[in-house]
C-alpha angles and dihedrals in degrees: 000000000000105000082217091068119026093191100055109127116261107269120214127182106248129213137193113260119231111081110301118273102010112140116218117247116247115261085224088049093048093045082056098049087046092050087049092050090053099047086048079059098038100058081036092046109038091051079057111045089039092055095041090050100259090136106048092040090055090048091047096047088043083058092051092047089239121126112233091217098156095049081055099056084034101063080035096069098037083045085058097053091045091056094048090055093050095044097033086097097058098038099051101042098050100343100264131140105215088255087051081046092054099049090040095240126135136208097228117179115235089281095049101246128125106272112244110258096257093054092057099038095037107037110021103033098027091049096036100046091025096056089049081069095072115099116245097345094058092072091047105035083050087041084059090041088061102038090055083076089081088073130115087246093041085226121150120214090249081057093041086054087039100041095233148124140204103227123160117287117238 
């Protein structure tokens, strides 16, 4: 308090939140380890869904003008399960998906530490890919989720729900 006004409001030294010296990942950097992570899927996934009929089924119900929405959910959720075994590894030793490996990027949680496996899995990927299951809802609700990356924070909605962050690995 300054002794020349006593009425002066009570003064604190501030700090950003978010865990001290972190550097915040590149959006660019983070757009290239996602594209990474989907390609991974993808050459894991199409063999798949090639070999089990998707494609055919989804063919079949397009000709018959009837949208195969539980196949879809279906293959999603499969397609979910699938994605947390191959990037169990990663997540669970430093918090890192392989394309986050790859660009040398980590998911840290406000304090800077590695998020524990169930919040990552739980509430940034099963929110993130299971709400993209949703008709309709799912695109809108994931173009939201990306576009959330222009903010100041750099925080998408799926790291605003998990408490996390994507700042550069050391």
């Amino acid at each position: 308090m300054d002794p020349q006004n006593p009425y002066q409001s009570p003064q604190s030294q501030l700090t950003a939140p978010g865990g001290g010296d972190d550097e915040l990942a590149d959006r660019g950097i983070r757009l290239v380890a996602a594209i990474i992570d989907g390609v991974i899927m993808m050459v894991v996934m199409l063999p798949l869904m090639f070999i089990g009929g998707y494609f055919n089924a989804v063919m079949e119900a397009a000709q018959s003008g009837h949208q195969p929405y539980g196949l879809q959910i279906a293959w999603g959720i499969g397609g979910l399960l699938l994605f947390f075994a191959v990037q169990y590894l990663p997540l669970s030793q430093n918090g890192q998906t392989w394309g986050k490996k790859v660009m040398k990027i980590k998911i840290v949680d406000q304090d800077g530490n590695k998020p524990d496996l169930a919040t990552l899995m739980g509430k940034r990927y099963l929110f993130q890919q299971g709400v993209g299951l949703i008709p309709c809802l799912g695109p809108i609700v994931i173009l939201v989720d990306v576009l959330m990356i222009f903010r100041e924070d750099r925080r998408c909605l799926h790291d605003q729900i998990a408490g996390t962050r994507v700042v550069v690995a050391r």
